[in-house]
C-alpha positions in Angstrom: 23.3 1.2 9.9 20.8 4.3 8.9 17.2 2.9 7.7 14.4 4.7 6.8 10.7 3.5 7.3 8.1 4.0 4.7 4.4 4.9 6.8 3.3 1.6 6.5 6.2 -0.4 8.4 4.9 1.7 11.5 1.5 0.7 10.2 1.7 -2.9 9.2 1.7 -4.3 13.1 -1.7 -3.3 13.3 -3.3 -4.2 10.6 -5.6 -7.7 9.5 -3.0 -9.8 9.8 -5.4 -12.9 8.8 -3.4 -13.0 5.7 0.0 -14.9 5.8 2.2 -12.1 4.2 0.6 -9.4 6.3 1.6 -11.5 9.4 5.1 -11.8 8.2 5.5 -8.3 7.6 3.9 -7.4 11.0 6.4 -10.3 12.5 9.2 -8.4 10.5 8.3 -4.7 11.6 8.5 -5.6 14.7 11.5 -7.1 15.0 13.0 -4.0 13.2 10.8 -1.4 15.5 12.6 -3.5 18.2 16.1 -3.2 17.2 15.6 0.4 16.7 14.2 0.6 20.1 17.6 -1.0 21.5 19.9 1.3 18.8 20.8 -1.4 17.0 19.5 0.2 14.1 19.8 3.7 13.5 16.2 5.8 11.2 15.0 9.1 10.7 11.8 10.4 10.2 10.7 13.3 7.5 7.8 15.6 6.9 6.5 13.7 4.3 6.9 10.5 7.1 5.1 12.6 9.1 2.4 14.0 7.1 1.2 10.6 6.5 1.5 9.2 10.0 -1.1 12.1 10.5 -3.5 11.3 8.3 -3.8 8.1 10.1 -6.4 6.7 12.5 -6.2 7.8 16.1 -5.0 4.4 17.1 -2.4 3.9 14.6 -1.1 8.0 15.1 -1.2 6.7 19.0 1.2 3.7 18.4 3.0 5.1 15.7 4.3 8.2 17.1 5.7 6.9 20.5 8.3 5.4 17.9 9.2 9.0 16.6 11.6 10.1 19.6 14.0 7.3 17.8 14.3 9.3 14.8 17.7 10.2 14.5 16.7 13.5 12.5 13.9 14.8 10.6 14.3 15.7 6.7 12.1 19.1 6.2 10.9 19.9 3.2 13.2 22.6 0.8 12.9 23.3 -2.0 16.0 20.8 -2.6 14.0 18.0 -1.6 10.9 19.0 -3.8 12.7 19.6 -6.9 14.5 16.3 -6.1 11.4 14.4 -5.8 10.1 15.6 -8.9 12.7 14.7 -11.1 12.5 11.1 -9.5 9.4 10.5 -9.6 9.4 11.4 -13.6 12.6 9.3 -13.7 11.1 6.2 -12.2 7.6 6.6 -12.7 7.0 7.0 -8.6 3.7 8.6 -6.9 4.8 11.8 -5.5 4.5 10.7 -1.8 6.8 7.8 -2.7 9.5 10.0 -4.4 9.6 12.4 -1.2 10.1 9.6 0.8 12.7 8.2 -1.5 14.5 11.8 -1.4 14.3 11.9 2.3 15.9 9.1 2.9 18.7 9.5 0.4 19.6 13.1 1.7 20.2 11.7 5.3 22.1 9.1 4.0 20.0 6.0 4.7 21.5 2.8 3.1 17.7 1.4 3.0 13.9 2.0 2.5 11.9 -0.6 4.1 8.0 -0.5 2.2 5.4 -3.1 2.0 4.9 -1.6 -1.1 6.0 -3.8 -3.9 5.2 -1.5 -6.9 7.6 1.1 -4.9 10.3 -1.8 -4.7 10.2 -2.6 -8.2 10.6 0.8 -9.1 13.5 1.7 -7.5 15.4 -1.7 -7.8 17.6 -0.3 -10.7 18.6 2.9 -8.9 21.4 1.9 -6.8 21.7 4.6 -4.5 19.9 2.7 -2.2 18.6 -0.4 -1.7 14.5 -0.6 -1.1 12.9 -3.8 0.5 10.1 -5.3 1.7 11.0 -5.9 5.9 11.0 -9.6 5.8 13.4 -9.7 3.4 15.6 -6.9 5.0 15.1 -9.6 8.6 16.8 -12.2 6.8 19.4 -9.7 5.0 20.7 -8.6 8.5 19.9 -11.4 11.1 
């Protein structure tokens, strides 16, 4: 199975995990940064993945890069993927970082998005192409 991680599932393990959902996403990121780590699961990276791990702080870009050697590829940015992004980010209302990642993962042929973001979640619900979801609930989907 092909997954693609939005920036913050790399992220979410280290952040204030004093609230309950943060700790269950962290809990749930991990599991999935493990499984990927053991090719259980199969994810890619892109320049707009990238770009953002980059604008990170020196800790996070630290952690979050070791995990980029288990990209299976890398979706660059054409002018394919541009256009694409801006026609689905009009289509369902998306910020434009969100649509790039969207487009990313779809070109590769990724089956899912995992996000923590639940405004990106509930904007692409009624797509169909592919399924985005919050990484606890992907956990319980696949365990």
């Amino acid at each position: 199975m092909k997954i693609y991680l939005d920036t913050n599932i790399y992220c979410r393990p280290l952040d204030d995990c004093t609230q309950s959902r943060i700790a269950l996403e962290a809990e749930a990121c991990l599991i999935i940064l493990q499984l990927i780590e053991s090719n259980k699961l199969k994810t890619l990276g892109s320049d707009i993945l990238l770009y953002e791990l980059l604008q990170t702080d020196k800790i996070k870009q630290s952690y979050v890069m070791q995990f980029a050697k288990f990209w299976q590829s890398q979706v660059h940015f054409s002018n394919k993927i541009v256009r694409d992004a801006e026609i689905i980010q009009n289509k369902l209302k998306l910020k434009s970082r969100d649509a790039l990642h969207f487009v990313s993962a779809i070109s590769d042929g990724s089956q899912y998005i995992l996000t923590c973001d639940d405004e990106f979640i509930a904007k692409t619900k009624k797509f169909g192409k592919i399924k985005v979801v919050n990484p606890i609930d992907f956990v319980k989907e696949i365990l």
